[in-house]
C-alpha positions in Angstrom: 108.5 75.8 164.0 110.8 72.7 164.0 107.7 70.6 163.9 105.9 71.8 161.0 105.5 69.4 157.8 104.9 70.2 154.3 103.1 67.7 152.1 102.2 67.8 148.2 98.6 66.6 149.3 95.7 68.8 149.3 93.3 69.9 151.8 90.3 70.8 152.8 91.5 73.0 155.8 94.1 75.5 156.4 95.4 76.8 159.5 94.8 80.7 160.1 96.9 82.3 162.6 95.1 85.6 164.4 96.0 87.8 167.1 95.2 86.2 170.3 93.4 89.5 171.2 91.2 89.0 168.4 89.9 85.5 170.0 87.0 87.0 171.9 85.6 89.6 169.9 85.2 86.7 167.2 83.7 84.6 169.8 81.2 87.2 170.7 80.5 88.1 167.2 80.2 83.8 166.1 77.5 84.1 169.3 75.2 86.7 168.3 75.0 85.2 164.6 74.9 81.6 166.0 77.6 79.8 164.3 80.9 78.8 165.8 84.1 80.8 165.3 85.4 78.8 162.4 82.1 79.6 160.5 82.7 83.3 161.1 86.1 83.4 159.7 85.5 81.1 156.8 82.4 83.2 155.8 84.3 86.9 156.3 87.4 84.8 153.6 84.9 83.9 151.3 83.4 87.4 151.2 86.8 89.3 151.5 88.9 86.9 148.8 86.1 85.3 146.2 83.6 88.4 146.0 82.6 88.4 142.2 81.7 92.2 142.2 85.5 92.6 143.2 86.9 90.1 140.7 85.5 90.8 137.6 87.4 91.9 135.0 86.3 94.5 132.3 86.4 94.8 128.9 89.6 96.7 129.1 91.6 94.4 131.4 90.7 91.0 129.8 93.4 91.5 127.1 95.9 93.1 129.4 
């Protein structure tokens, strides 16, 4: 890891490590739905980390 930089400037990408014995199965699954790998992980993020039914707050927790 000697050869990792950090910058203050934003980006539009970020690296996700997964197993390597995960590489294949989310090939496979990037085939059947016909988008590439990236695609598949960025969708299964966005559904996993910004789902609204998930997020929203209540009543009760909004002044918590």
């Amino acid at each position: 890891m000697s050869n990792m930089t950090f910058s203050n400037q934003r980006s539009s990408t970020l690296p996700v490590v997964l197993p390597i014995s995960w590489i294949d199965r989310l090939t496979q699954l990037a085939r059947e739905r016909g988008i590439n790998r990236s695609a598949l992980v960025r969708e299964v993020l966005q559904q996993t980390l910004f789902n609204d039914d998930k997020t929203t707050l209540t009543d009760d927790t909004k002044d918590a």
